[in-house]
Backbone as XML, in Angstrom:
<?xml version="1.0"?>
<chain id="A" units="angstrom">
  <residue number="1" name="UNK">
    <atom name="N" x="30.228" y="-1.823" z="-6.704"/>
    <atom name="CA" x="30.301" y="-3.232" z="-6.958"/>
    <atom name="C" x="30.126" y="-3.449" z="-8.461"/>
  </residue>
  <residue number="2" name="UNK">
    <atom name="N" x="31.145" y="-4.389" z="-9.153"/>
    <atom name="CA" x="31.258" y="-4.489" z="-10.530"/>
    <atom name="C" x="30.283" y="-6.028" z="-11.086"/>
  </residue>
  <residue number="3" name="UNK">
    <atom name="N" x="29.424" y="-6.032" z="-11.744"/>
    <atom name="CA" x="28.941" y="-7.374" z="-12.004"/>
    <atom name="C" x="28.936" y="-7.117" z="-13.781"/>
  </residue>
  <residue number="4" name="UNK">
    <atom name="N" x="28.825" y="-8.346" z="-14.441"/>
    <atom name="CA" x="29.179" y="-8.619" z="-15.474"/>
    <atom name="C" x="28.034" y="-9.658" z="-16.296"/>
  </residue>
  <residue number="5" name="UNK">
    <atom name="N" x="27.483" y="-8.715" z="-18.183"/>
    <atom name="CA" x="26.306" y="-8.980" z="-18.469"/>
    <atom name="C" x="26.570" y="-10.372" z="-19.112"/>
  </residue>
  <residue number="6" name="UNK">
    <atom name="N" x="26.107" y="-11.308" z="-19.396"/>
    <atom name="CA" x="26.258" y="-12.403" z="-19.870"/>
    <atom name="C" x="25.163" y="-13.046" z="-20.688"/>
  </residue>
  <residue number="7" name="UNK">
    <atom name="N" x="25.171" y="-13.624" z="-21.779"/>
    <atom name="CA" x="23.864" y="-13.981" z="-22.962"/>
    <atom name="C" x="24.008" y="-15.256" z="-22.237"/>
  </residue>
  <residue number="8" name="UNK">
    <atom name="N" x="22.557" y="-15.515" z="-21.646"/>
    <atom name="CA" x="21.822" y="-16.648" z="-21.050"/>
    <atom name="C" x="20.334" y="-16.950" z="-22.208"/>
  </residue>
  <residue number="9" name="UNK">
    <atom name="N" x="20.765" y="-17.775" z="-23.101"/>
    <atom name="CA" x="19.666" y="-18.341" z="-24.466"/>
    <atom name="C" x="19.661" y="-17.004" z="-24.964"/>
  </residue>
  <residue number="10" name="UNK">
    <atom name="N" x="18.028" y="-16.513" z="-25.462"/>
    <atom name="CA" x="17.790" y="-15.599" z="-26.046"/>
    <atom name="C" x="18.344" y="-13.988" z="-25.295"/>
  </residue>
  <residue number="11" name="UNK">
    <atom name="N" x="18.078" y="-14.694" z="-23.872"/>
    <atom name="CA" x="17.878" y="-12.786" z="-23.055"/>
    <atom name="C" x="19.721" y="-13.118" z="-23.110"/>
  </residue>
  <residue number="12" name="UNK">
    <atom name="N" x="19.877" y="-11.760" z="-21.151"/>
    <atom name="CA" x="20.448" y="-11.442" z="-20.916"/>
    <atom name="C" x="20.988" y="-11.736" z="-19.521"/>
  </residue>
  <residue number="13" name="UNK">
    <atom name="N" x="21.720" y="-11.866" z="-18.759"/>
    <atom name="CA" x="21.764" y="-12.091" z="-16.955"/>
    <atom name="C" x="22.898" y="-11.355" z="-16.798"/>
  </residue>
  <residue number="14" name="UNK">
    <atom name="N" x="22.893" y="-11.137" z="-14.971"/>
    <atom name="CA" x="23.278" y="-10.681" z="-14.569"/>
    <atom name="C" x="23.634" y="-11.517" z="-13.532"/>
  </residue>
  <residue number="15" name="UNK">
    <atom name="N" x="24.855" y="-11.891" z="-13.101"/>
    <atom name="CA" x="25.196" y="-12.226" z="-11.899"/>
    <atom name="C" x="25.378" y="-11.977" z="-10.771"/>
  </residue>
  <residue number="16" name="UNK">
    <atom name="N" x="24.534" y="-11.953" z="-9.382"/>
    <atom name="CA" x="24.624" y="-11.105" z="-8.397"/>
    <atom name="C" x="25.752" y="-12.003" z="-7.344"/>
  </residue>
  <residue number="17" name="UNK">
    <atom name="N" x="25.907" y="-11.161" z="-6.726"/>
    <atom name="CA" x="27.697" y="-11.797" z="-5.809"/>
    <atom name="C" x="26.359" y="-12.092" z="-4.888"/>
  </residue>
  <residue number="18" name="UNK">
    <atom name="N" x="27.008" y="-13.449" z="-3.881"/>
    <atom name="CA" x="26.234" y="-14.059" z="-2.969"/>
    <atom name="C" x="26.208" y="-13.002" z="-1.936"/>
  </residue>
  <residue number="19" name="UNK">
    <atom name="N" x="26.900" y="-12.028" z="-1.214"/>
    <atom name="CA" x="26.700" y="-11.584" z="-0.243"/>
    <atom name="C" x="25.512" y="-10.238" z="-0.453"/>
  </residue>
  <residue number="20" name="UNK">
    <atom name="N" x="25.834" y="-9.947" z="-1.682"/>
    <atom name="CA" x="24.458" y="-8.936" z="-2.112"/>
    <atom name="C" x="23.207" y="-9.891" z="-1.947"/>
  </residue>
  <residue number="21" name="UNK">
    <atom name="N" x="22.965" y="-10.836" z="-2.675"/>
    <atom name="CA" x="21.456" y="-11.948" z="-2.627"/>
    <atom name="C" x="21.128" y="-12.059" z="-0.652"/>
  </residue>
  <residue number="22" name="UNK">
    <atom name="N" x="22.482" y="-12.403" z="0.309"/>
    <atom name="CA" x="22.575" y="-12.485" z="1.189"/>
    <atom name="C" x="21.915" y="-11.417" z="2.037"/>
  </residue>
  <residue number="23" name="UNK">
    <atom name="N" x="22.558" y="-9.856" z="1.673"/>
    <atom name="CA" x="22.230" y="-8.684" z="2.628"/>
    <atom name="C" x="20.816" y="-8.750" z="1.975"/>
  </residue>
  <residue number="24" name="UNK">
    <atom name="N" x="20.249" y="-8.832" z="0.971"/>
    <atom name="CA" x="18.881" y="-8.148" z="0.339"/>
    <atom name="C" x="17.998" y="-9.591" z="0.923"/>
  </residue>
  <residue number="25" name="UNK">
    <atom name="N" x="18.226" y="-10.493" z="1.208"/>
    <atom name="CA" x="17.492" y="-11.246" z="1.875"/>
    <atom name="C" x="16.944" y="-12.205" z="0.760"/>
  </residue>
  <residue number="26" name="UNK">
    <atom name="N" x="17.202" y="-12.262" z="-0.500"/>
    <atom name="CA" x="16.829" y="-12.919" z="-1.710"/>
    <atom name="C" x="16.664" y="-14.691" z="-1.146"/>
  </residue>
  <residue number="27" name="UNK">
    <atom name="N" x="15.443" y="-15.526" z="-1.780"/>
    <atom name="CA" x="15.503" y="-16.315" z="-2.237"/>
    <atom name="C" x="16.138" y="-17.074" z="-3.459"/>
  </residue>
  <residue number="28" name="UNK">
    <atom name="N" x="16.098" y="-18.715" z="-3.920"/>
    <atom name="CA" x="16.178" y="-18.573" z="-5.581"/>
    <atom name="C" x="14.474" y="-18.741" z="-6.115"/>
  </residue>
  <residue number="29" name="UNK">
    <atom name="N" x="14.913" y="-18.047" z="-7.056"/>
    <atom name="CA" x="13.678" y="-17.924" z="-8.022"/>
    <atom name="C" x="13.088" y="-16.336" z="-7.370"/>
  </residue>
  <residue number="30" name="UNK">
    <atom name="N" x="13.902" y="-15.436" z="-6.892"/>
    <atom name="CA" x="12.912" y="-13.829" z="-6.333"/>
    <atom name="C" x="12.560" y="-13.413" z="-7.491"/>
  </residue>
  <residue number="31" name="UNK">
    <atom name="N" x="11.341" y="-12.810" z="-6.884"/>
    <atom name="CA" x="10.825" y="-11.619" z="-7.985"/>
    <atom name="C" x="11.383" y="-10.237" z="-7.654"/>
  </residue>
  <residue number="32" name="UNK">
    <atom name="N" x="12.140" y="-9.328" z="-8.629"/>
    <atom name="CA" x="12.237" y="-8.504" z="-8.301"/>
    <atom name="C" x="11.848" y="-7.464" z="-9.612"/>
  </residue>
  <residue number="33" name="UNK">
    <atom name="N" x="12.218" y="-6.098" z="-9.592"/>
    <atom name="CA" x="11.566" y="-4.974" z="-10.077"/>
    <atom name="C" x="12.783" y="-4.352" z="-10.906"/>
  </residue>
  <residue number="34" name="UNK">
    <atom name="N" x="12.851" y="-4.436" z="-11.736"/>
    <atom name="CA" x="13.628" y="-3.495" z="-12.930"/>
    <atom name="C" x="13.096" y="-2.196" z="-13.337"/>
  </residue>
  <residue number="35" name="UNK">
    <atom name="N" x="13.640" y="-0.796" z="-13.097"/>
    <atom name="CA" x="13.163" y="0.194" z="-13.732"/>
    <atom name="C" x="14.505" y="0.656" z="-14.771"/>
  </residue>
  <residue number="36" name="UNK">
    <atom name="N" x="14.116" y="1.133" z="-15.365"/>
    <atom name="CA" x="14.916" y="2.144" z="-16.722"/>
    <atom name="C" x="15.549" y="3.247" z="-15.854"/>
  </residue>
  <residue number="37" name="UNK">
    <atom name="N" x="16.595" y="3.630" z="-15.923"/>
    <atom name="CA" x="17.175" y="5.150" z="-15.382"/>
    <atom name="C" x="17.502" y="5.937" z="-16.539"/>
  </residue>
  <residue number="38" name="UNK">
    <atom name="N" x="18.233" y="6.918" z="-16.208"/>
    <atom name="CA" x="18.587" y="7.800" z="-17.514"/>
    <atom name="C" x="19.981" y="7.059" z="-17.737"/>
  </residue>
  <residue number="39" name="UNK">
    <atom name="N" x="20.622" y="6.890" z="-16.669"/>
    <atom name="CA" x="22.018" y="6.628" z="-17.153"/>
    <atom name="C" x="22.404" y="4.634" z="-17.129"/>
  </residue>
  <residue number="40" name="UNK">
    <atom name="N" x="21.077" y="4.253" z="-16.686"/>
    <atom name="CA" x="21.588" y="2.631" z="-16.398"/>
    <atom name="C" x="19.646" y="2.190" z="-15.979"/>
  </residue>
  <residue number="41" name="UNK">
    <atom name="N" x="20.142" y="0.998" z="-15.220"/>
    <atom name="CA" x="18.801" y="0.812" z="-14.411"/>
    <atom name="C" x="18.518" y="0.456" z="-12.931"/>
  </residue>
  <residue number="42" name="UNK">
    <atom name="N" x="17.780" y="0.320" z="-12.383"/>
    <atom name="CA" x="17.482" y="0.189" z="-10.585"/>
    <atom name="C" x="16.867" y="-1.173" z="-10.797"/>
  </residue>
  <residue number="43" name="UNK">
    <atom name="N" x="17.636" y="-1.863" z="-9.573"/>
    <atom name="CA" x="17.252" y="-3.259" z="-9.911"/>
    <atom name="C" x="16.480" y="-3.438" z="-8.088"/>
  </residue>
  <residue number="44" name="UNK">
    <atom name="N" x="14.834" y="-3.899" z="-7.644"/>
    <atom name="CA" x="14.772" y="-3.625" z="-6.153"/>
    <atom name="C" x="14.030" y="-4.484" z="-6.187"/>
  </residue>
  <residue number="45" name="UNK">
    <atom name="N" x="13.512" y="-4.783" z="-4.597"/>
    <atom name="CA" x="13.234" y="-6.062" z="-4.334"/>
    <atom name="C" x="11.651" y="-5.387" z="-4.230"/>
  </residue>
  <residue number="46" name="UNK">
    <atom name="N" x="10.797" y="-6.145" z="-4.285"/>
    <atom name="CA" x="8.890" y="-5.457" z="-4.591"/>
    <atom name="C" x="8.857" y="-5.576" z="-2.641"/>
  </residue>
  <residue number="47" name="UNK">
    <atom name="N" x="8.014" y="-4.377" z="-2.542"/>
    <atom name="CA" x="7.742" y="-3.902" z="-1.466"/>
    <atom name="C" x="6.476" y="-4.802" z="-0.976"/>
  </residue>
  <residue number="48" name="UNK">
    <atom name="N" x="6.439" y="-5.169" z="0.442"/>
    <atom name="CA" x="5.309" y="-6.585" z="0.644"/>
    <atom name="C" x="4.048" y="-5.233" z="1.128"/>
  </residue>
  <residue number="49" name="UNK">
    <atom name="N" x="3.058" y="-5.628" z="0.627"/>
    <atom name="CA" x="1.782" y="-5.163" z="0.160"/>
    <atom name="C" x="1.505" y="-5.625" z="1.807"/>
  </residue>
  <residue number="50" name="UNK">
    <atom name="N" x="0.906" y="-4.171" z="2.488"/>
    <atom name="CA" x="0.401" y="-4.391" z="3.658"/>
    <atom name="C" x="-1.015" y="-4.323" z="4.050"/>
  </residue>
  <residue number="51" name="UNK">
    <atom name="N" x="-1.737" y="-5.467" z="4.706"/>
    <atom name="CA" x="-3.262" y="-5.591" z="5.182"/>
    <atom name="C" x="-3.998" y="-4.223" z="5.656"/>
  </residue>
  <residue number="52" name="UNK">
    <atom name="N" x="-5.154" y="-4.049" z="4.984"/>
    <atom name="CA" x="-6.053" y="-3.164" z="5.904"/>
    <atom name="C" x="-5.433" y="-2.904" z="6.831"/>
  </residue>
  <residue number="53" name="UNK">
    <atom name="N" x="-5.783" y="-3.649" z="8.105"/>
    <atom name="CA" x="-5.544" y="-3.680" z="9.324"/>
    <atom name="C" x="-3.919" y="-3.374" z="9.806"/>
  </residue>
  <residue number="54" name="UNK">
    <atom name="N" x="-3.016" y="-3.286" z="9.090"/>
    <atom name="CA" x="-2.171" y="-2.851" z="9.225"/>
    <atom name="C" x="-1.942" y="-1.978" z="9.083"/>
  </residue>
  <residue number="55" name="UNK">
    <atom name="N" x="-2.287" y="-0.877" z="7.807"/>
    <atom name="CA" x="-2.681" y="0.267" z="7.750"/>
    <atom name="C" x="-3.097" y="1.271" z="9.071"/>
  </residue>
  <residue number="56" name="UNK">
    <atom name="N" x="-4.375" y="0.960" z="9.282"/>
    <atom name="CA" x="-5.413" y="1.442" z="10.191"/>
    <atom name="C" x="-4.831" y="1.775" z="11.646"/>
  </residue>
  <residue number="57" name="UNK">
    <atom name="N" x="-4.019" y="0.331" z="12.013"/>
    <atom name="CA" x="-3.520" y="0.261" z="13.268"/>
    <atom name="C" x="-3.419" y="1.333" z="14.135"/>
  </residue>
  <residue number="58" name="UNK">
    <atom name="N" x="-2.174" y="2.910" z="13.331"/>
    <atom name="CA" x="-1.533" y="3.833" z="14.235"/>
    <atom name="C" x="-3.186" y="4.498" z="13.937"/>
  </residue>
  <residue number="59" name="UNK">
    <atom name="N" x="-4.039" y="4.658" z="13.338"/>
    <atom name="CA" x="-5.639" y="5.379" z="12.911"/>
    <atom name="C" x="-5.776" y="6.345" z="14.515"/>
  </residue>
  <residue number="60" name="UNK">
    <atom name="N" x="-5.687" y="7.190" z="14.769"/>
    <atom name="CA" x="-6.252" y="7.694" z="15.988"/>
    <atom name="C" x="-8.096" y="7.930" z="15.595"/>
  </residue>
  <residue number="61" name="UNK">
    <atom name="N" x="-9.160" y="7.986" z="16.314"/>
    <atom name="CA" x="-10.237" y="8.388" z="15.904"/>
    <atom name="C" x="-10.398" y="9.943" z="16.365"/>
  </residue>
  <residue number="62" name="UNK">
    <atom name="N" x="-11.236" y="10.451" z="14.777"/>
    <atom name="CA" x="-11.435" y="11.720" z="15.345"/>
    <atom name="C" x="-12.796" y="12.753" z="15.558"/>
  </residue>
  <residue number="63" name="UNK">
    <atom name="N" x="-12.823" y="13.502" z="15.535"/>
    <atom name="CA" x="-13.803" y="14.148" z="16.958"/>
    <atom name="C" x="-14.509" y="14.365" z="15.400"/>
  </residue>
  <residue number="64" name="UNK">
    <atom name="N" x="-15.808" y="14.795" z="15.971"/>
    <atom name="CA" x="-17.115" y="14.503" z="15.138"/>
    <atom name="C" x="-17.235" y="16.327" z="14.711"/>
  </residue>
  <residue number="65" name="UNK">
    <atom name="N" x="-17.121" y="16.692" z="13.510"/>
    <atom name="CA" x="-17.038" y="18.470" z="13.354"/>
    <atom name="C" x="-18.094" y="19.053" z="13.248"/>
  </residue>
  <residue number="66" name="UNK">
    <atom name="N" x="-18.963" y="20.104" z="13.971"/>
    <atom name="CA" x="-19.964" y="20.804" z="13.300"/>
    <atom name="C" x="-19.714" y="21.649" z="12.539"/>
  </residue>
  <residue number="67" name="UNK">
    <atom name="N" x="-20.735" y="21.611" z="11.352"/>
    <atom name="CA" x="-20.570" y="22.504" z="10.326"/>
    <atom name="C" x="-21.293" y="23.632" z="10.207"/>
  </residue>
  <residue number="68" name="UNK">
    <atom name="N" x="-22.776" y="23.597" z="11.008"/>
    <atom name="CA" x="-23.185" y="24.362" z="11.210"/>
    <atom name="C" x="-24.912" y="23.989" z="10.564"/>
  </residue>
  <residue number="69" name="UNK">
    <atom name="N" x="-25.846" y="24.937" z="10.132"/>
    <atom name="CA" x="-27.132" y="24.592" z="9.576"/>
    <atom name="C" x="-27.015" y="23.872" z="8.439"/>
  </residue>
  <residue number="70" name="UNK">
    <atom name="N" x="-28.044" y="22.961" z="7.528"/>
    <atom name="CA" x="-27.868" y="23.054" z="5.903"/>
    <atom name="C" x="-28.173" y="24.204" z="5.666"/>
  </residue>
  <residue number="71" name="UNK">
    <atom name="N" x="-27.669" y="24.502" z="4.413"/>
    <atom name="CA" x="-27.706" y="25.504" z="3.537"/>
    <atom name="C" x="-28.934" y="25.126" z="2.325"/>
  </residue>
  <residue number="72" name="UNK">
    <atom name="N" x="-28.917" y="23.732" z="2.328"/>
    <atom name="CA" x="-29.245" y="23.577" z="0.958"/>
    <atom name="C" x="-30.367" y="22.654" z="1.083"/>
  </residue>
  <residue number="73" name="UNK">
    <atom name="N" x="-30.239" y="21.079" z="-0.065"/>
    <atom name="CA" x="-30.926" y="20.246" z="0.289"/>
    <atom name="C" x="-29.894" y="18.654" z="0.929"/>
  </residue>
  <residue number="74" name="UNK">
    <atom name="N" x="-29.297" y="19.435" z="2.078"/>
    <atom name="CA" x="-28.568" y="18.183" z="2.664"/>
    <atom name="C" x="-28.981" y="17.593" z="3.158"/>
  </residue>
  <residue number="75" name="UNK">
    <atom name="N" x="-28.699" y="16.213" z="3.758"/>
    <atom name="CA" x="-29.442" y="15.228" z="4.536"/>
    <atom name="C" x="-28.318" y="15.491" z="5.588"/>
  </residue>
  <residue number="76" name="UNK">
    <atom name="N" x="-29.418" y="16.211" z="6.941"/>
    <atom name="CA" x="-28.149" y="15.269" z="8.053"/>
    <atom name="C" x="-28.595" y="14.721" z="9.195"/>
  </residue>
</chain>
């Protein structure tokens, strides 16, 4: 897909074709993420930051290990 750079005031823009904003699920006004490449740059949408508890969810609990005597001055 070909898009084309354009001087908007001081910066720079980029025009994205509606059906790209469309598939990527974009609002107006998105925030998105610019990195540097070697040969160009990666333009991506920020990954939604997931809760504790979302995390944890698949968590199986696990079995309690003996280690054996202290050795030292452990507390157990």
């Amino acid at each position: 897909m070909k898009a084309k750079i354009t001087k908007w005031g001081n910066s720079y823009a980029i025009r994205l074709p509606k059906n790209l904003v469309d598939d990527m699920k974009l609002a107006d006004e998105s925030d998105l993420l610019l990195e540097k490449k070697e040969n160009g740059f990666l333009i991506t949408k920020p990954t939604k930051k997931k809760q504790l508890s979302e995390l944890l969810k698949n968590m199986q609990p696990q079995k309690e290990v003996e280690w054996g005597q202290a050795r030292g001055k452990e507390l157990w």
